[in-house]
C-alpha positions in Angstrom: 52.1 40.8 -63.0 51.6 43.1 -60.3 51.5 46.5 -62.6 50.7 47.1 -66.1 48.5 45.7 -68.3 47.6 42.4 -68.9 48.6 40.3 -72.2 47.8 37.0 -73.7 51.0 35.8 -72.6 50.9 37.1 -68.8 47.6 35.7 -68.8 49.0 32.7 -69.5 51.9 32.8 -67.7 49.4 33.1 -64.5 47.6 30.3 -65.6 50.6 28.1 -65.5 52.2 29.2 -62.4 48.1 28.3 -60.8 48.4 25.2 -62.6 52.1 24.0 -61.7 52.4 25.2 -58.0 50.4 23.4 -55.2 49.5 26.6 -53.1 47.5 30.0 -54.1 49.2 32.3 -56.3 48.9 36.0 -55.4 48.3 37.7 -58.5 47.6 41.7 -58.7 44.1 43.0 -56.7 43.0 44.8 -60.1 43.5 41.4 -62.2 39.5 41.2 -63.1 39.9 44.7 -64.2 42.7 44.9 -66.3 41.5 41.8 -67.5 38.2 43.0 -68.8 40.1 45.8 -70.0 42.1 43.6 -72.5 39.3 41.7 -73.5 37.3 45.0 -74.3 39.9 46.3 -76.4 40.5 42.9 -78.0 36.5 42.9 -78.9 37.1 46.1 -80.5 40.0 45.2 -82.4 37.9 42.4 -83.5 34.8 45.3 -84.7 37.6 47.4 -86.6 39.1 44.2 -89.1 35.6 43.3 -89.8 34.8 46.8 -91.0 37.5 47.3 -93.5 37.5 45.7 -96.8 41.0 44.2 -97.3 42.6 41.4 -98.8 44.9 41.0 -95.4 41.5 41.1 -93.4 40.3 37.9 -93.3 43.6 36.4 -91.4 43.4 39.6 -89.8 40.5 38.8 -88.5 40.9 34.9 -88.1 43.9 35.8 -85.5 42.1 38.1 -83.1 39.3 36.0 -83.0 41.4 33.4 -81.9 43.1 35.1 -79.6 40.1 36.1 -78.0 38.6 32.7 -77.6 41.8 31.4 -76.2 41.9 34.2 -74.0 38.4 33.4 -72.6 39.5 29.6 -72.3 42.2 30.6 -70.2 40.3 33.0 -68.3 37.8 30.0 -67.2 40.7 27.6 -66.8 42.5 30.3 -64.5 39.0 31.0 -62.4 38.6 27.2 -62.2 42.1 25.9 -61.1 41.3 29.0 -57.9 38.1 27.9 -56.7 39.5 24.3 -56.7 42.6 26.1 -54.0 39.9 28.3 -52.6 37.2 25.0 -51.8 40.6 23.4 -50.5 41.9 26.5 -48.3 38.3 26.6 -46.8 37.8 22.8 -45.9 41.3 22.7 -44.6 40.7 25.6 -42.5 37.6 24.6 -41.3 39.1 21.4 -40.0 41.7 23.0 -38.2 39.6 25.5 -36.8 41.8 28.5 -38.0 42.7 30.5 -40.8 45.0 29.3 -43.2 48.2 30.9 -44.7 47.7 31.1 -48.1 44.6 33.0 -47.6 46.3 36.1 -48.4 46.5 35.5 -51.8 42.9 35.7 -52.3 41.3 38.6 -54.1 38.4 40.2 -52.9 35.6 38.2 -54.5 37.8 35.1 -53.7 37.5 35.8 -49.8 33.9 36.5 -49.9 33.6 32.9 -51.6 36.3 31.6 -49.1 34.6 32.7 -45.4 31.3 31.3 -47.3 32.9 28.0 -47.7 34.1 27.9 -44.3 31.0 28.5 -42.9 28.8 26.5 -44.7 31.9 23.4 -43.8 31.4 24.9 -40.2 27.7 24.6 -39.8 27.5 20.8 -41.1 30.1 19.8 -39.1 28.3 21.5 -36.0 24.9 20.5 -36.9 25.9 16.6 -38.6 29.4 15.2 -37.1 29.0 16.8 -33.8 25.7 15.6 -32.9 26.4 12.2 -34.4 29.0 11.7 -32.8 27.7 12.7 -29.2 24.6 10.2 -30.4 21.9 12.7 -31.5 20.4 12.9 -34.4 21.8 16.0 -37.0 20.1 19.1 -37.0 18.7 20.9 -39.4 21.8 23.2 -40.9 20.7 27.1 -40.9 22.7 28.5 -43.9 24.0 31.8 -43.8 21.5 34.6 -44.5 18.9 31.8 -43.8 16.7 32.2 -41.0 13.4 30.7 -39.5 11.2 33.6 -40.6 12.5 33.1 -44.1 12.1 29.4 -43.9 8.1 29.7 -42.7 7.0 30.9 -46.2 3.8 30.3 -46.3 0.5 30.6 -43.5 -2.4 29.2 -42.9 -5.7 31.6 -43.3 -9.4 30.9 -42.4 -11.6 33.4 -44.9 -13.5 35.9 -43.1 -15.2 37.4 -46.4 -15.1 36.0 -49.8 -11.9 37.1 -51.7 -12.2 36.5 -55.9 -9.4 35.3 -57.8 -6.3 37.4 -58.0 -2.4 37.0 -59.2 -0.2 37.2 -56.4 3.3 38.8 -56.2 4.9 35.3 -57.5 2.9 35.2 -60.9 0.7 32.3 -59.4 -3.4 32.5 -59.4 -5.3 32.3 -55.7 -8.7 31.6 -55.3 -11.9 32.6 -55.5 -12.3 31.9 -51.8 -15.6 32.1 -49.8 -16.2 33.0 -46.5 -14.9 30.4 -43.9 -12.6 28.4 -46.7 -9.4 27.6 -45.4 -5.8 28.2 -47.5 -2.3 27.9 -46.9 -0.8 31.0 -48.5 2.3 32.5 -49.2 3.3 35.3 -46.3 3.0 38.3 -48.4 -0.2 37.6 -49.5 -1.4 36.9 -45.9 -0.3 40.5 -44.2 -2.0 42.0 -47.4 -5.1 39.8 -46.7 -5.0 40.7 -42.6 -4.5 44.2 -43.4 -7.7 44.4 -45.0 -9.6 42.3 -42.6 -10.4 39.3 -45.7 -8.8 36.4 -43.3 -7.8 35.3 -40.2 -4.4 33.5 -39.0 -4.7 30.1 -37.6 
């Protein structure tokens, strides 16, 4: 199904060739796309029976709604059967320290999912089975867009001047605080607090 649009039965013609053969199937770049596109007009099919008045519209009706649902089943079973390949692909290629052949068959949102994968299997094998297995104990494993600024979330303040209760940024109440009382607070709050001379960081 590389042009066109799709169908209920190329939709599940892909799901069976995903099922049925071992490696990732290569299936058209625009797939999600066209695919919405059939669902969309499928929905509004749907809207059009159930606003005539007909004898005939009840089965009419009954069909495409079926359709529909089956499509959506197939959709998930499709999306499913991938990421069970893609988790595969990832830990394989993590393993051998190298990209994998069948990665080329992975759409766009696939890959970003894919090199995730790999370097989250990367990092715990670095941070766990390495260490163990030179006899140290595992380090902690840094995801990905994790850093150690983000980890340190909150601070500890001394008050300087008393500070009534407010509502910080994350819908929780502070305070009232007096003058010398000591807090652990989320960072945000802190810089506001500095900024306007209220505490000091210990």
């Amino acid at each position: 199904m590389e042009d066109g649009v799709i169908t209920f039965d190329n939709l599940y013609e892909t799901l069976r060739l995903e099922k049925y053969k071992t490696e990732l199937q290569k299936i058209d770049k625009s797939f999600y796309k066209k695919l919405l596109r059939y669902l969309e007009e499928k929905k509004a099919i749907l809207k059009s029976q159930e606003s005539k008045d007909s004898v005939f519209a009840n089965d009419s009706i009954s069909k495409t709604k079926r359709q529909l649902d089956n499509s959506k089943m197939l959709l998930k079973e499709l999306y499913e059967k991938r990421e069970t390949k893609i988790i595969d692909l990832a830990l394989s290629s993590s393993r051998a320290s190298g990209t994998v052949q069948d990665a080329d068959a992975l759409l766009e949102d696939e890959r970003e999912m894919y090199n995730a994968l790999v370097n989250l299997f990367n990092n715990y094998r670095k941070n766990v089975l390495y260490n163990l297995l030179d006899g140290k104990e595992p380090d902690k494993v840094i995801i990905k867009g994790e850093s150690k600024v983000e980890e340190k979330k909150n601070q500890t303040v001394r008050f300087v001047e008393p500070v009534p209760k407010f509502l910080g940024d994350d819908l929780n109440i502070y305070g009232p605080y007096e003058a010398e009382d000591m807090a652990n607070l989320p960072v945000k709050i802190v810089e506001i607090l500095v900024k306007n001379k209220r505490v000091e960081v210990i």
